[in-house]
C-alpha positions as CSV (number, residue, x, y, z in Angstrom):
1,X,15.0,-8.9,23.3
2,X,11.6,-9.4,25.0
3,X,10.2,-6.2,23.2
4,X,11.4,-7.2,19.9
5,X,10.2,-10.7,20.2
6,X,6.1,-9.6,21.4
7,X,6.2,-7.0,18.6
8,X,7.3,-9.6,16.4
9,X,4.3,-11.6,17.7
10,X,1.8,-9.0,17.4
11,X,3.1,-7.9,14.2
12,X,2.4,-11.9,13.2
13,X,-1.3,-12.1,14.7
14,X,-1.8,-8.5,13.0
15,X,-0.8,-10.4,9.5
16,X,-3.2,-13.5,10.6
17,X,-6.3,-11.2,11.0
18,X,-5.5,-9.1,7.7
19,X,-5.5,-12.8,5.9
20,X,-8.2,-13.9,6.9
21,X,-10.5,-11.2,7.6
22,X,-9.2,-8.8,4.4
23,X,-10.5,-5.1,4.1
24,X,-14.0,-4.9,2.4
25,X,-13.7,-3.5,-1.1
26,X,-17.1,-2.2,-0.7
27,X,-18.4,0.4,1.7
28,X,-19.6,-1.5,5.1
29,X,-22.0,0.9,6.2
30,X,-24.1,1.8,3.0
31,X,-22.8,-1.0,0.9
32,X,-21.1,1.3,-2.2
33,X,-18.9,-0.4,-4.7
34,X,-14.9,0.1,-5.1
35,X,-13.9,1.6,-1.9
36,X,-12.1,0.3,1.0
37,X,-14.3,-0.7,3.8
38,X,-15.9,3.0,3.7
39,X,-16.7,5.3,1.1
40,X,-16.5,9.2,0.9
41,X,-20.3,10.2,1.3
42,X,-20.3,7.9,5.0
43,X,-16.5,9.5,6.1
44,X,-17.9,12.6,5.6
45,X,-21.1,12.4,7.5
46,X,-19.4,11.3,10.8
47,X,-20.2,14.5,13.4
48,X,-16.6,15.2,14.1
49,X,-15.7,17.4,17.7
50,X,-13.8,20.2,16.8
51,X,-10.1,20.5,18.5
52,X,-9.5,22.0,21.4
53,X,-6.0,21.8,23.6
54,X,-7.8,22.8,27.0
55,X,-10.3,19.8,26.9
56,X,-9.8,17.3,29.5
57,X,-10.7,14.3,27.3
58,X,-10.6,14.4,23.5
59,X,-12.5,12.5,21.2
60,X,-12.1,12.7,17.3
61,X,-16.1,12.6,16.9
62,X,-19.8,12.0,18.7
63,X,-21.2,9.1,19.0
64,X,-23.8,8.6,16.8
65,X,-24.7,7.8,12.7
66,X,-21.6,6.1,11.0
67,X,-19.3,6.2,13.9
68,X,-21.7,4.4,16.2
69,X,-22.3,1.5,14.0
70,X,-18.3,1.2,13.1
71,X,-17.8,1.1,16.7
72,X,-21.0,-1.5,17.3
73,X,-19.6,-3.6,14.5
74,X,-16.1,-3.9,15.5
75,X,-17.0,-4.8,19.5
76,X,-19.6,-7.3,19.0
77,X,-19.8,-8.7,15.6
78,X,-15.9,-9.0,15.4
79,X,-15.7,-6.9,11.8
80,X,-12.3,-6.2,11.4
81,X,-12.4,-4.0,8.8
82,X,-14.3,-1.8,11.6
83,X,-11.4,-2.1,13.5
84,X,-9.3,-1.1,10.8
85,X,-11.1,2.0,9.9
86,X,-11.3,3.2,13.5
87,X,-8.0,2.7,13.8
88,X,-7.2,5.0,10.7
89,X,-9.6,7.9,12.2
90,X,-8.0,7.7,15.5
91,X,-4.5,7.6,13.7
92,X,-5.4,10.9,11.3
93,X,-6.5,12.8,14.5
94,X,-3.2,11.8,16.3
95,X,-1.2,12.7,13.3
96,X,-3.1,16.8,12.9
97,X,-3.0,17.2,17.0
98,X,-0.6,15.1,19.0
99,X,3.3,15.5,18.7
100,X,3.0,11.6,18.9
101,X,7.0,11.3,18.6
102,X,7.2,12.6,22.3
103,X,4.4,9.8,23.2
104,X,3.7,6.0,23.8
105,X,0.4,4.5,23.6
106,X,-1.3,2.4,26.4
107,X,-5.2,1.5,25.8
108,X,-8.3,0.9,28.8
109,X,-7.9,-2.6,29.2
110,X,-10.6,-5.3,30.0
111,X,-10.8,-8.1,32.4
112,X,-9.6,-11.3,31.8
113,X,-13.0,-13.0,31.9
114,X,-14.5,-10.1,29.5
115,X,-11.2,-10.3,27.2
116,X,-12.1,-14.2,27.0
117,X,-15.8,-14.0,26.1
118,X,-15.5,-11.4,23.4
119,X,-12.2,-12.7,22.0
120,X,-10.1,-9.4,21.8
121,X,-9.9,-5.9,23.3
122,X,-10.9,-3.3,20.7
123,X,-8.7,-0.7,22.4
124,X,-5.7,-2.7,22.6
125,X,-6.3,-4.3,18.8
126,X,-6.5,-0.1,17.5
127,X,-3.5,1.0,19.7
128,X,-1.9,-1.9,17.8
129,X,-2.4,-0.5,15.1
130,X,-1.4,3.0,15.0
131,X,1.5,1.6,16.6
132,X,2.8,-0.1,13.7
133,X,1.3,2.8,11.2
134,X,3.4,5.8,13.2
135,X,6.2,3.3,14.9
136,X,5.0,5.0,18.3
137,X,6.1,2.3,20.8
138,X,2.5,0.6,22.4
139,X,2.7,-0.9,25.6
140,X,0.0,-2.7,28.0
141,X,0.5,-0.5,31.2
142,X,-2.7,-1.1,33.1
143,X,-4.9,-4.4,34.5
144,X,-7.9,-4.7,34.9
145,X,-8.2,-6.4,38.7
146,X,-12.0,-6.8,38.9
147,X,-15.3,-7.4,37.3
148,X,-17.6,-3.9,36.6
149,X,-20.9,-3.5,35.2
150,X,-21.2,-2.3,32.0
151,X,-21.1,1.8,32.0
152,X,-23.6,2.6,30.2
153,X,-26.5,0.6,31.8
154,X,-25.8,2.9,35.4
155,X,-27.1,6.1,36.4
156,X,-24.3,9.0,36.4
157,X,-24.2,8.7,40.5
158,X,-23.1,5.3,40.4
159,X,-20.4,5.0,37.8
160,X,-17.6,6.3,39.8
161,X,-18.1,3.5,42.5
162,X,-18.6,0.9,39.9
163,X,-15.2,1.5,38.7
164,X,-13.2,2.7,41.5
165,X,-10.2,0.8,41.9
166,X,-10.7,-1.4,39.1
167,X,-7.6,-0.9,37.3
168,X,-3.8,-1.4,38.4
169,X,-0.4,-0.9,37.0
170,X,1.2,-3.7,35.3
171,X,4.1,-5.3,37.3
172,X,7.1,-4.1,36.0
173,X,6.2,-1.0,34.3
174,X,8.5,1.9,34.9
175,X,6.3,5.0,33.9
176,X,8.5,7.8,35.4
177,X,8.5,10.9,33.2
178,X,6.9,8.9,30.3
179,X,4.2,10.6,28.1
180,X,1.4,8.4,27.4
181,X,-1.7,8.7,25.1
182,X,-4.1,6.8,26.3
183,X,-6.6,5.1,24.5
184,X,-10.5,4.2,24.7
185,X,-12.8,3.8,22.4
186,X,-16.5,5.5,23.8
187,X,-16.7,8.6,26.5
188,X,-19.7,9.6,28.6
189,X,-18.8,10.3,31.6
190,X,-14.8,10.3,31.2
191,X,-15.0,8.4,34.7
192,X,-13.2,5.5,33.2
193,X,-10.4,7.5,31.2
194,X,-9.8,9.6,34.7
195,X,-9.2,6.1,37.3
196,X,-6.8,4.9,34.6
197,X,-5.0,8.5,34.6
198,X,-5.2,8.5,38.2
199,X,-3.0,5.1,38.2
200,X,-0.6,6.2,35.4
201,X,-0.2,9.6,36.7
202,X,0.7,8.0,40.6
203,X,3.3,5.8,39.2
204,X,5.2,8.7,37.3
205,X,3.8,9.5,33.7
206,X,5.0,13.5,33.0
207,X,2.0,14.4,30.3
208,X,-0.8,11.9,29.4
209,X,-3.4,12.7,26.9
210,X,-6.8,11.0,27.1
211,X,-8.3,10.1,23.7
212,X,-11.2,8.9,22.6
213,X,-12.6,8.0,19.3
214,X,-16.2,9.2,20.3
215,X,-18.2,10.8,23.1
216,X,-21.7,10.2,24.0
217,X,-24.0,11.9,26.1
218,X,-26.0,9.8,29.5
């Protein structure tokens, strides 16, 4: 009854953002007429990573062009229809690759204080949504315990110590031979994706794939 009654919730909020902040008809990156929040010519130009089963972390494209600013838009200038077009690209890639029926989705989460002063986590708000696209069950599995810097603005050296230990498992999450896809929205490093894999895989998940919808370089 709990489950049913936050999915109804989310599914409610989802609704809420889709009235109020409905889908461009125009393309938000180079401004072209009748198309839905992006057009053909922009898609296309996204540097896409090709497949491959043996990579640690997988991430449907580089980060750079079309893809950066999506992701820039969504983050911090709250532009849902970002959101919504991420979401579709991470769900297309999930859909070709992933035999998501065998999987449930958990996302990077941010702190409280961080969650607070940008208004939503971008990871959790795409998980959301794939979850209602593919009916793959999405569930909130780690917290984040402590403030970190920012990634990005340290050397390679000192990102592992920045986030060490930051993240732990939710009380009352029973993980034991689950498979998870778990969710993030920018790789560099992977340093982040691995502590939260560390976590999952100690409390029992059986396979967990780490996905990403881009990857940049330090």
């Amino acid at each position: 009854m709990g489950k049913t009654f936050k999915r109804s919730i989310v599914n409610l909020l989802q609704g809420i953002i889709e009235v109020i902040y409905p889908i461009e008809n125009y393309c938000i990156i180079c401004k072209e007429s009748e198309c839905f929040g992006i057009c053909t010519s922009c898609k296309k130009s996204i540097n896409i990573i090709r497949y491959c089963e043996e990579e640690e972390i997988l991430s449907y494209g580089y980060y750079g062009g079309v893809l950066k600013e999506l992701i820039l838009q969504f983050k911090f200038k709250s532009n849902f229809t970002a959101g919504d077009i991420l979401s579709k690209l991470l769900e297309e890639y999930i859909v070709k690759y992933i035999e998501y029926e065998k999987y449930i989705l958990t996302y990077i989460p941010l702190s409280k204080k961080s969650k607070k002063s940008r208004g939503f986590n971008q990871c959790e708000y795409i998980a959301e949504k794939i979850s209602r696209d593919l009916s793959i069950e999405v569930v909130e599995t780690l917290i984040k315990q402590r403030e970190t810097k920012e990634q990005k603005t340290l050397r390679k050296d000192e990102r592992y110590e920045n986030i060490k230990d930051a993240f732990k498992l939710k009380e009352g999450i029973n993980l034991n031979d689950i498979n998870i896809i778990l969710i993030d929205d920018v790789t560099t490093t992977g340093i982040t994706l691995k502590e939260g894999y560390k976590i999952l895989k100690k409390f029992g998940a059986k396979d967990i794939k780490l996905l990403t919808l881009s990857k940049s370089h330090i």
